[in-house]
N, C-alpha and C positions, 0 to 999 in steps of 0.2 A: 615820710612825705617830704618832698622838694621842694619849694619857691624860685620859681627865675624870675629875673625883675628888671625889667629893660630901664634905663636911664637917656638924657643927651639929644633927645628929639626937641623939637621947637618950628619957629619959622625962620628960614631963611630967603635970599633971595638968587635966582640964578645965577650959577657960576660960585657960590659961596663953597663952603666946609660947615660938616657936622661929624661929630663924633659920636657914637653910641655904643654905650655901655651893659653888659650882665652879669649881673651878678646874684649867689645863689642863698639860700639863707632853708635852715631842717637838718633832711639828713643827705647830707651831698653824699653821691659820690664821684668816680671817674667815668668821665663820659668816653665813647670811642671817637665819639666829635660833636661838636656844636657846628649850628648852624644860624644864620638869619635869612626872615624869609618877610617878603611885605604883601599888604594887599590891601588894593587904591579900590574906592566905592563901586560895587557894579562890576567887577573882575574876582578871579580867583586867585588866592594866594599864589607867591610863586618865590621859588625858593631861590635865593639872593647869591649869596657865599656860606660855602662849607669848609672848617677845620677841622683834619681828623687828630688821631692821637700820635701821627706821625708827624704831624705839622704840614702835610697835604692840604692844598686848598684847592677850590675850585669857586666858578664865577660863573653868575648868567652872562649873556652873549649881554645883556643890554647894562651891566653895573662893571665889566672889564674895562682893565685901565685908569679906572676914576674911586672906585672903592676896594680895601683894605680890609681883609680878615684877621682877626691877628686872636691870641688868646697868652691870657698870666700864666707862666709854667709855672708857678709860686699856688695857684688856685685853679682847683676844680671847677668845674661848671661857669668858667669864664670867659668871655667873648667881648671883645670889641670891632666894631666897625667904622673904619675911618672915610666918609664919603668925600670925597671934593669933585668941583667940577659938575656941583648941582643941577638938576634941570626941570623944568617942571612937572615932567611926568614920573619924576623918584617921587611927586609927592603918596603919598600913604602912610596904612598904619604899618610899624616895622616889627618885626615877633623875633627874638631867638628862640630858640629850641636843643633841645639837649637829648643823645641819643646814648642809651642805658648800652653794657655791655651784651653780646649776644641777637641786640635788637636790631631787625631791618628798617625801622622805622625811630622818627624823633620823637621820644616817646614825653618828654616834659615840656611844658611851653611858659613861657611869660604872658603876662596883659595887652603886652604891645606898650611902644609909644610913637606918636604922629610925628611925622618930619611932615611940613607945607612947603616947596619952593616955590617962590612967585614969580614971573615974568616983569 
């Protein structure tokens, strides 16, 4: 069994920087990719930025240009997300997730942690 474990959320205020961290803790192994994905009260999760094992990334249309995918090549099941250029509506809870070899899906996830931005 896996643990992912999201880190680096907090409150900030529009136009800031946050950093967010995952890291894994059992039996890791290599993902084909991690991902993070958030979801604000009353909406459905929605998936943020993806790193594959090629170092592919991709971005929703609404976090391009302002947040950073990036992962430890040193560590498995590692993911950070660099956000700047914060805005109210990043607020939510923010999840990585980790996708097993073979799998079409992210099949491990974290607790989440809250990023607030406030106007």
């Amino acid at each position: 069994q896996v643990q992912l474990a999201e880190s680096g959320g907090g409150s900030v205020q529009a136009g800031g920087s946050l950093r967010l961290s995952c890291s894994a803790s059992g039996r890791t192994y290599r993902p084909v990719a991690m991902g993070w994905f958030r979801q604000a009260p009353g909406k459905e999760r929605e998936e943020i930025a993806t790193i594959n094992i090629y170092g592919r990334t991709t971005y929703a249309e609404s976090v391009k240009g302002r947040f950073t995918i990036s992962q430890d090549s040193a560590e498995y099941l590692s993911a950070s997300l660099q956000m700047n250029s914060l805005k109210p509506e990043d607020t939510a809870m923010y999840y990585c997730a980790a996708r097993r070899p073979l799998s079409p899906f992210f099949d491990d996830w974290g607790p989440g942690t809250q990023v607030t931005v406030s106007s």
